[in-house]
C-alpha positions in Angstrom: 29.7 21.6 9.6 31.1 17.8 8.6 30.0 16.4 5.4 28.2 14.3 7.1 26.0 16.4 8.8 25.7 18.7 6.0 24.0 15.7 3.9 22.1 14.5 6.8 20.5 18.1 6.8 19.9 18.3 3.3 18.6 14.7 3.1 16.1 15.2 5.9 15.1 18.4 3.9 14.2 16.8 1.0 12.4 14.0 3.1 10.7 16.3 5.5 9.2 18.0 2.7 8.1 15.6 0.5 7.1 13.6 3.6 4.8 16.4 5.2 3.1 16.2 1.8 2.1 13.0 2.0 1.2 12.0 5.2 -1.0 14.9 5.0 -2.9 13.1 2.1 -2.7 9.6 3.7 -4.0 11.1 6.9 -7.1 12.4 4.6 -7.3 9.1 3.0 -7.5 6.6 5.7 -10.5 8.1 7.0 -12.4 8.8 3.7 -11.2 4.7 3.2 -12.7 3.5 6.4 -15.6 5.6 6.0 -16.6 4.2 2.8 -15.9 0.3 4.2 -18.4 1.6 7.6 -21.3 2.3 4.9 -20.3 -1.2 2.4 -20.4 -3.2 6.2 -23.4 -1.7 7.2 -25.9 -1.2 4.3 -24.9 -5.2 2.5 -24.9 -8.3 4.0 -21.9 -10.2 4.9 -21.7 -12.6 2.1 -22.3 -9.5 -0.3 -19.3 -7.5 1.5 -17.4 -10.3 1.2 -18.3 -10.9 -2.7 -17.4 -6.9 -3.4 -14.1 -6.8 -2.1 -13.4 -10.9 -3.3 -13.9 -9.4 -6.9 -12.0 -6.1 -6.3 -8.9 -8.1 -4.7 -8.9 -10.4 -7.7 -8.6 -7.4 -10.0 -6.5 -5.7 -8.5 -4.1 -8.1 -8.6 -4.4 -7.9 -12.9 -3.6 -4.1 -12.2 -0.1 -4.7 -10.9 0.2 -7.1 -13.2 -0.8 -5.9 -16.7 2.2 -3.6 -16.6 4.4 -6.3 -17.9 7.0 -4.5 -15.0 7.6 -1.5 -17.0 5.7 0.7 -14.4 8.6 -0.1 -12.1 11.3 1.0 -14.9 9.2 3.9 -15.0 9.6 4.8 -11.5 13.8 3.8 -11.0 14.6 5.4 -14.6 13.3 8.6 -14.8 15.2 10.2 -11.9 18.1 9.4 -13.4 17.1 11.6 -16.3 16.1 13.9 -14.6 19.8 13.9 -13.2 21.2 14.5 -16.6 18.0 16.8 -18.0 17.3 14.0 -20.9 13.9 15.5 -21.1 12.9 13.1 -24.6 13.7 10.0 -22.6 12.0 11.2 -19.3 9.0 11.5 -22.0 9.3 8.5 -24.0 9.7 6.2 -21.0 6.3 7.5 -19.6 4.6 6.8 -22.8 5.9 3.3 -23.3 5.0 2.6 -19.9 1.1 3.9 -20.1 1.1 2.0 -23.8 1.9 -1.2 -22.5 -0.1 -1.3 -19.4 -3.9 0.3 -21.3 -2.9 -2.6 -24.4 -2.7 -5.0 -21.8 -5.6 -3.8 -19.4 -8.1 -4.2 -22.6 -7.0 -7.1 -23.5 -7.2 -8.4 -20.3 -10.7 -6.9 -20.1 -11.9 -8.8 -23.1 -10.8 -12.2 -21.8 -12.1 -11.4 -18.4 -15.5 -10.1 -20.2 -16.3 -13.2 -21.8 -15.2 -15.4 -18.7 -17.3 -13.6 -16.2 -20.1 -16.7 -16.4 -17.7 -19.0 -16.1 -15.9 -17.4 -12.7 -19.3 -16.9 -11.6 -20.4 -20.6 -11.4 -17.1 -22.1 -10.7 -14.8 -19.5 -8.5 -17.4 -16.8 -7.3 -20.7 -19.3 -7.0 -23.1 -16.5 -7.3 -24.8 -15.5 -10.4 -24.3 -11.9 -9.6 -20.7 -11.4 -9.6 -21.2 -11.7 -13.5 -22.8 -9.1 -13.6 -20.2 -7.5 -10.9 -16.6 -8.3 -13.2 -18.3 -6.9 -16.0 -18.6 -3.6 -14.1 -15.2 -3.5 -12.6 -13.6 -4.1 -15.5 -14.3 -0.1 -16.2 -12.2 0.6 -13.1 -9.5 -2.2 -14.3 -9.1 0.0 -17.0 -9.1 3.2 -15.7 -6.8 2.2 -13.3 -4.6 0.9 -15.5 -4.4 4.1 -17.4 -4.0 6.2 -14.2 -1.5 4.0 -12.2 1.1 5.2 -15.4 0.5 8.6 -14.4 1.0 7.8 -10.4 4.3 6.1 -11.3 5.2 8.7 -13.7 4.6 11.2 -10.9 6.3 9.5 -8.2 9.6 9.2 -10.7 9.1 13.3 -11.1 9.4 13.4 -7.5 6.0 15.7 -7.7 4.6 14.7 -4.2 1.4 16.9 -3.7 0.2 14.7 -7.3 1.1 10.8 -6.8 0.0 11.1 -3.2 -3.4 13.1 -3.8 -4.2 10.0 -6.6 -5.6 7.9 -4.0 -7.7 10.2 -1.9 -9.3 11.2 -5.3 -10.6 8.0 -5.8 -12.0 7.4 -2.1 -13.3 10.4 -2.1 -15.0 10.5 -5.4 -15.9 6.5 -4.6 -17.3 7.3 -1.3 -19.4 10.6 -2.5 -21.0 8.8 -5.8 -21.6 5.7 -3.1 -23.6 8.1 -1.0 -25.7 9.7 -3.5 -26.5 5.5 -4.5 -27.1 5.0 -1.0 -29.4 8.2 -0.5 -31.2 7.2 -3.5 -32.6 3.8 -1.9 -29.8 2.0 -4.4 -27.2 1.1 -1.9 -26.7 -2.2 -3.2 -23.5 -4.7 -4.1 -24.2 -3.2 -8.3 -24.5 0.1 -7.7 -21.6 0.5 -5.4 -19.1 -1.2 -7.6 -20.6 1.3 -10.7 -19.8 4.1 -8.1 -16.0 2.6 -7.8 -15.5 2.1 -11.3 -16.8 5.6 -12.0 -14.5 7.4 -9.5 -11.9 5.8 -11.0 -12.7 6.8 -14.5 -13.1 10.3 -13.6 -9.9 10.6 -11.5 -7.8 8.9 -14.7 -9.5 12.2 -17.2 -8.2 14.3 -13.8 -4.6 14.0 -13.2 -3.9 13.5 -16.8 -5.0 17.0 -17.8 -2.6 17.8 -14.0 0.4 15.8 -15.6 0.0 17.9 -19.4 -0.4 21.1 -17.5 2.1 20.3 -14.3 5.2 18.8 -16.7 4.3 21.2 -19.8 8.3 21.5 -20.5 8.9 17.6 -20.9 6.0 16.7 -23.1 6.8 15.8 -27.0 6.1 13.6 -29.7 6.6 10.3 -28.8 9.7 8.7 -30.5 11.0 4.8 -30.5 14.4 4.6 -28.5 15.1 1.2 -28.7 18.1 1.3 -26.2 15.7 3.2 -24.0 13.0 0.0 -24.4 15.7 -2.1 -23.9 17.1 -0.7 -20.6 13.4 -0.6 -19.7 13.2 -4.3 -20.9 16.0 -5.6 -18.3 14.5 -3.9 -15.4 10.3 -4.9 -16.5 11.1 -8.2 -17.3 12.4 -9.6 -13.7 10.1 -7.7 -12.3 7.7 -9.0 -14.3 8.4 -12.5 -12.9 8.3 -11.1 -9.5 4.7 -10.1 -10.5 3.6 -13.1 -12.6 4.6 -15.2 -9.2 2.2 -12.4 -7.3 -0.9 -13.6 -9.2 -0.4 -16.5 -7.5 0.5 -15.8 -4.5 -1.5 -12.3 -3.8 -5.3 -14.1 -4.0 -4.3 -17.5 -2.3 -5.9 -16.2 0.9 -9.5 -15.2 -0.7 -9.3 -18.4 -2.9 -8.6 -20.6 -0.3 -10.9 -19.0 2.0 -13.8 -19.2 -0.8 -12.8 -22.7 -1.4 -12.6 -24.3 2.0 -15.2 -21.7 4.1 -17.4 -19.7 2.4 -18.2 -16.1 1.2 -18.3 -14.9 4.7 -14.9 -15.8 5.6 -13.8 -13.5 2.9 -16.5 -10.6 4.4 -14.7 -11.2 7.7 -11.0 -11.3 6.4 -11.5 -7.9 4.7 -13.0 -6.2 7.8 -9.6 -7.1 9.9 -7.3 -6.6 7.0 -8.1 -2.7 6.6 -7.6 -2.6 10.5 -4.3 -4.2 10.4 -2.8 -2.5 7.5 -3.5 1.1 9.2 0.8 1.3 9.2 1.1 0.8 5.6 -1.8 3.2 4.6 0.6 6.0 5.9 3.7 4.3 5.0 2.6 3.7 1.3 3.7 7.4 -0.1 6.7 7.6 2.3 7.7 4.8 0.3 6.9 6.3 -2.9 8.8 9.4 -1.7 12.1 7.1 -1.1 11.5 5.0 -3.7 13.2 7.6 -6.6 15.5 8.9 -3.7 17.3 5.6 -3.5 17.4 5.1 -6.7 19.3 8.5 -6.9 21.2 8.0 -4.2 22.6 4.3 -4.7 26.4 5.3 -5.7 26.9 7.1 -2.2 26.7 4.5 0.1 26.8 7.0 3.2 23.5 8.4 2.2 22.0 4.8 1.5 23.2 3.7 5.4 21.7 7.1 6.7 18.7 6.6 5.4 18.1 3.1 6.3 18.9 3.5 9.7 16.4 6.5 9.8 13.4 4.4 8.4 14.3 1.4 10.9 13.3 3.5 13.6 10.2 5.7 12.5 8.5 2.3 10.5 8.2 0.2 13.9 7.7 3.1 15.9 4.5 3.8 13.8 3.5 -0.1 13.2 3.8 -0.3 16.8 1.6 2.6 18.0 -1.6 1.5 15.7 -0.8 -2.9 16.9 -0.8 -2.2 20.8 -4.1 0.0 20.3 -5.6 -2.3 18.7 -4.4 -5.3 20.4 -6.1 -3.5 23.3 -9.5 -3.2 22.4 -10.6 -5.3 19.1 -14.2 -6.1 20.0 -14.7 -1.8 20.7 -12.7 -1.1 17.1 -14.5 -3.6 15.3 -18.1 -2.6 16.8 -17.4 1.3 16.7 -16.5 0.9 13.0 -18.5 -1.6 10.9 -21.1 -3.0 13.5 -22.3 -5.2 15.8 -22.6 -8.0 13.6 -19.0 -8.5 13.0 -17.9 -8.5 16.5 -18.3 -12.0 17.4 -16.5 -13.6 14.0 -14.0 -10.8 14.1 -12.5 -10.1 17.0 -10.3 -13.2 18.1 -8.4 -13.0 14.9 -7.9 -9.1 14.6 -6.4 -9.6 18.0 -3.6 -12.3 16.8 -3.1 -9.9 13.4 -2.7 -6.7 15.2 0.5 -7.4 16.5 2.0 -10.2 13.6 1.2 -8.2 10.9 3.6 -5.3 12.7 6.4 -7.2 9.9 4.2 -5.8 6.8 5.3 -2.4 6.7 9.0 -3.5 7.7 9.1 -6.2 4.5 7.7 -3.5 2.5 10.3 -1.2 3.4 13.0 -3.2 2.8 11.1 -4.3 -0.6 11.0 -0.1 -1.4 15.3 -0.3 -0.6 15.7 -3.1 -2.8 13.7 -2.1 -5.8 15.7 1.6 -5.6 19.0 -0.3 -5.1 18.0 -2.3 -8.4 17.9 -6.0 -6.2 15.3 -7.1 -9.1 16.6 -10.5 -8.8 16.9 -11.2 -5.1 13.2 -10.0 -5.0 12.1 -12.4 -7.6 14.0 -15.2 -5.5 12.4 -14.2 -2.5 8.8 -13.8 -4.5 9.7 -17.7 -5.7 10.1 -19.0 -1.8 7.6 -16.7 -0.4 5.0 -18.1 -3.2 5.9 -21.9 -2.9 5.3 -21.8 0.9 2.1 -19.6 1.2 0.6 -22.0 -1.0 2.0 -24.9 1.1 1.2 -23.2 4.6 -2.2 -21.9 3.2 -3.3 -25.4 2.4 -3.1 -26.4 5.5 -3.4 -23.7 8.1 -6.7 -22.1 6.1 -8.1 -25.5 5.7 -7.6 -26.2 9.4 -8.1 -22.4 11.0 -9.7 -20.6 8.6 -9.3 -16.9 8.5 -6.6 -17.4 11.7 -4.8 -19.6 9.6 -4.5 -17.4 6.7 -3.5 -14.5 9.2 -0.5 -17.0 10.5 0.8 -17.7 7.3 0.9 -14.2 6.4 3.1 -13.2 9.6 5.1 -15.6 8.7 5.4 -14.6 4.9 6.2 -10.4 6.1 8.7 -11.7 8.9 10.6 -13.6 5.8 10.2 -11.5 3.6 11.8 -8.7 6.3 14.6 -10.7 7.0 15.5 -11.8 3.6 16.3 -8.7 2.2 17.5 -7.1 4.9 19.9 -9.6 4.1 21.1 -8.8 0.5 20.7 -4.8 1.5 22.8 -5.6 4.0 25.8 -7.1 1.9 25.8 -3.8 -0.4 25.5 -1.1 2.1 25.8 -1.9 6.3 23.7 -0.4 8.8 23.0 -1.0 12.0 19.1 -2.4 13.4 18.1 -0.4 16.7 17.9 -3.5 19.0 17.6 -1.7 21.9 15.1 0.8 20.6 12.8 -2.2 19.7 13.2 -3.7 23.5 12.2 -0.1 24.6 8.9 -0.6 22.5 8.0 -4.1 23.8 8.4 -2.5 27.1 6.5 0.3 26.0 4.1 -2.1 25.5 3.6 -4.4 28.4 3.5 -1.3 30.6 0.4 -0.2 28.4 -1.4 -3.7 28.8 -0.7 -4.3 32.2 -2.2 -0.7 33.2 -5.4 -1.1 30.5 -5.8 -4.6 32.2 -5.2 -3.2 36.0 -7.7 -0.7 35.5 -9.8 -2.4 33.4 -10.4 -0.3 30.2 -13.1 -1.4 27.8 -14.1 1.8 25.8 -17.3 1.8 23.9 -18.5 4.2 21.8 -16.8 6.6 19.7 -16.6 9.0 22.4 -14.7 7.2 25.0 -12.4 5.1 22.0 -12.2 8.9 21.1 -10.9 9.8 24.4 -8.9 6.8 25.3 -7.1 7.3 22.1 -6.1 10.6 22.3 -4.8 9.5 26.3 -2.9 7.0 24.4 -1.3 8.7 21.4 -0.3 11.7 24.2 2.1 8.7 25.8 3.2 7.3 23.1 4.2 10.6 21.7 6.3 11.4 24.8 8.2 7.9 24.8 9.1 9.0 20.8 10.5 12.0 21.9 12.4 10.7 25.0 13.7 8.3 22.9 14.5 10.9 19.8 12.3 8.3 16.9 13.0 11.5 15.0 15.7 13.7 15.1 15.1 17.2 16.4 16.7 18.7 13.5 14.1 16.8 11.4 11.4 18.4 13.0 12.4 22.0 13.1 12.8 21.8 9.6 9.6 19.6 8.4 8.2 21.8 7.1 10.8 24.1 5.4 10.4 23.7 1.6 13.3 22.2 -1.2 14.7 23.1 -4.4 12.3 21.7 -6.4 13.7 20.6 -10.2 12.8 23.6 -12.0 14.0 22.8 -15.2 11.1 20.6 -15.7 8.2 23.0 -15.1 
């Protein structure tokens, strides 16, 4: 066997693995995730809907934040100790990291306590939401305390624990939700008390997992201030990459509050969690490589293998979920949250399905450039990508709407894609599957002109059910006439890897 093939086995190994892991918990998330959406769009009113998920978005983007970037060092440092067993500065740097982001959540949490009137009557303009950021800020913090231990897991490469963080708090968010709901309470307050409780209880979780799971690495925390330091020059550009994200992540909802109204923002988060079906999977694959590149960014075979891997499975799955629902929007849409939202939401979930394909690809090549250490083409792409969202927001929101936000953001992912496939490109070549990707517009036209020929309007779970299941069956035959995965990849998915012993 050629080198070559003997690291291609041994990488798909380690991928396979980690990667049957989790998808298995994505593919029990997204359904717990949509479930809980079905009973928020069905049991509050449009304007309340849209008021929830407004304040969640807005502190959410403080969560990725209040990290100061450290979470990232975090992630791209510690499998490098692993590497060389450095056990106190595996230790250390986890502690610095969870330090840094609870300080800053609390303190964040104070300002934010004291300013809730103040967003209420000038940004929010209801008085509820008040009452609302006062409640969330229990999840800000929990979260913040908890999304140290995710990225402290995902640097462990410890799969089965980073991607089982999120369907503990859907599931835990959905099941206190329910008991509200049952108890006559299903309302806008008790539902984000439900959130910010789930959270809270999944933080006190997988931090007794983490003590128990890594029992060899933990001891007393000591200051290594080269350790903070090399920690320092990673956080600190990312840090501006991040700073430039609090503008640029809530432009939509602000604009859309601003110009339109609190429905708008209902509306946009209805399509959004159809659109971003991809990236719901794609999220912990990119966790799983994220710590892989990073180890792997000295062999610059390895790095090329991989990409060119990724840049056929990402599409092929981004596709499968766009044409589907390019297909049938006012059937998804009804089937899922209700009539009600059929008529605003339809048109532009059509125009998304199929732009918002770029997402998960600039979010792959964002995963290869954070491994590869690109900190500073990302914050020159996060500077550009900023100045024009605001600039196309303006006036495509303004003018559109929620269509207008959509276009802008299409236009931001395919940027974004081609940006840093770019700079990846000048450190390590790979080839882009053209001809794969014109097999999959093909694909696709051959789909819509049958749907259309026959005309297919499914309604009702059972024949979106059935319809589906006619669909995926095709689509999974063109992937495996057209090998998206290698057939050594799948008889091996689910064999199991050295795991890092030492450490347990």
């Amino acid at each position: 066997m050629t080198q070559k093939s003997e690291f291609q086995g041994s990488l798909t190994h380690h991928i396979a693995r980690g990667s049957t892991i989790v998808l298995f918990f994505a593919f029990l998330a997204a359904p717990i995730g949509y479930l809980t959406r079905m009973l928020y769009s069905r049991s509050l009113s449009i304007e309340m809907f849209g008021l929830f998920y407004s304040i969640l978005a807005f502190l959410t983007i403080f969560t990725t934040f209040n990290d100061l970037g450290f979470g990232y060092s975090l992630s791209y440092l510690v499998p490098k100790f692993i590497k060389n067993k450095e056990k106190q500065k595996i230790w250390n740097t986890f502690r610095y990291d969870q330090i840094i982001e609870v300080s800053t959540a609390i303190i964040l949490s104070i300002v934010l306590y004291f300013s809730s009137d103040f967003l209420a009557s000038n940004y929010f303009k209801t008085d509820i939401s008040s009452d609302l950021i006062k409640i969330f800020l229990i999840f800000f913090i929990a979260e913040s305390f908890l999304s140290a231990i995710d990225k402290f897991f995902v640097g462990l490469q410890q799969e089965e624990y980073y991607s089982s963080i999120k369907i503990a708090k859907l599931g835990f968010g959905l099941m206190f939700s329910l008991i509200v709901f049952w108890l006559g309470k299903g309302n806008v307050i008790w539902y984000a008390v439900s959130w910010s409780l789930s959270h809270m209880l999944v933080a006190i979780i997988y931090k007794y997992i983490l003590y128990r799971r890594n029992r060899t690495i933990i001891s007393k925390l000591t200051w290594d201030k080269s350790l903070f330091v090399r920690m320092s020059k990673y956080a600190f550009p990312t840090l501006l990459v991040s700073s430039i994200g609090i503008i640029s992540a809530p432009i939509d909802s602000i604009l859309l509050i601003f110009f339109k109204d609190l429905s708008a923002v209902g509306v946009y988060n209805i399509i959004l969690p159809l659109v971003v079906i991809t990236p719901i999977f794609l999220t912990p694959i990119n966790n799983l490589l994220f710590p892989l590149i990073s180890k792997i960014e000295d062999e610059p075979k390895k790095v090329t293998l991989l990409m060119e891997s990724m840049l056929k499975i990402v599409p092929y799955l981004a596709t499968y979920f766009a044409i589907f629902i390019f297909l049938f929007p006012e059937s998804i849409v009804q089937t899922v949250f209700g009539s009600k939202w059929v008529e605003l939401a339809a048109t532009p979930l059509k125009i998304a399905s199929l732009g918002y394909i770029f997402l998960p690809m600039s979010s792959l090549m964002g995963t290869f450039a954070n491994g590869l250490g690109l900190v500073k083409e990302k914050s020159k792409l996060s500077i550009i990508i900023t100045v024009l969202k605001v600039l196309l927001n303006l006036f495509f929101i303004y003018s559109f709407g929620i269509v207008g936000a959509i276009f802008t953001n299409i236009v931001m992912f395919t940027m974004g894609t081609v940006f840093l496939a770019f700079h990846i490109r000048k450190r390590f070549l790979f080839s882009v599957p053209i001809f794969f990707y014109g097999k999959l517009i093909l694909f696709g036209l051959l789909i819509y002109s049958v749907s259309h020929l026959f005309g297919l309007n499914p309604r009702g779970i059972m024949e979106i059910g059935l319809t589906g299941f006619l669909y995926t069956l095709l689509y999974l035959i063109f992937g495996i006439i057209f090998e998206v995965v290698d057939k050594k990849s799948i008889m091996i998915l689910f064999n199991n890897k050295k795991n890092i012993r030492w450490i347990r």
